[in-house]
C-alpha positions, -999 to +999 in steps of 0.1 A: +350+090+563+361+084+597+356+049+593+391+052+570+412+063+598+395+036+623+406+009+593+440+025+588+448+023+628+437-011+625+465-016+599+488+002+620+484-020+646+487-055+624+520-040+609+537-036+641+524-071+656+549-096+634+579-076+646+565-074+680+556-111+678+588-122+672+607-103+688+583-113+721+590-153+715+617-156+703+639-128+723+654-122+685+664-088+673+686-101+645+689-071+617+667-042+637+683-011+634+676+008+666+687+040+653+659+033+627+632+028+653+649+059+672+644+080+642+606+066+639+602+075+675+612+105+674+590+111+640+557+101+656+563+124+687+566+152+668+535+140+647+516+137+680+525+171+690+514+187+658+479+164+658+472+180+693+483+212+685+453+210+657+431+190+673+434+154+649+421+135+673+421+105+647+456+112+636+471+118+678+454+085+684+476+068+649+506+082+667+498+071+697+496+039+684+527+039+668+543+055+699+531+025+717+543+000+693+579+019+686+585+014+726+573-018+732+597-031+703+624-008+716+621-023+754+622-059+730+651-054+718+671-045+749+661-076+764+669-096+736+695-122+741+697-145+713+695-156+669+664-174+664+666-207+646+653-190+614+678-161+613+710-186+626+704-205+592+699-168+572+732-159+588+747-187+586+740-192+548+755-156+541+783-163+558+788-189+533+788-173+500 
């Protein structure tokens, strides 16, 4: 069984790496909601509290995880200066219709 939660924080971890990658290469934070990723932060925190609190080691490190992740796209986005070429033409074709 614990091999489930080892697979699902391996999933946890690909999910977050697109957004991550992006956001990384191409400084591009076109359509993130920070108050959504605020609100995600503050989720998982409170989910890490209560894991401890019972001992889930497996779950605490799943939050911790997503803690990481939540930051690290957080910190992106602040430093984010620019539309990537991909969502200038999204944008861009919106604007049109």
């Amino acid at each position: 069984m614990e091999i489930l939660g080892w697979v699902g924080t391996a999933l946890v971890i690909a999910a977050y790496y697109p957004q991550i990658h992006h956001l990384y290469v191409e400084r591009c934070a076109w359509g993130i909601s920070v108050l959504t990723w605020l609100i995600w932060l503050a989720a998982s925190v409170l989910l890490l509290t209560y894991c401890a609190l019972r001992r889930e080691a497996m779950l605490a490190v799943v939050q911790a995880v997503n803690i990481a992740a939540i930051v690290t796209t957080l910190l992106l986005v602040r430093r984010s200066d620019r539309v990537c070429p991909h969502h200038l033409k999204s944008a861009g074709a919106a604007a049109r219709r």
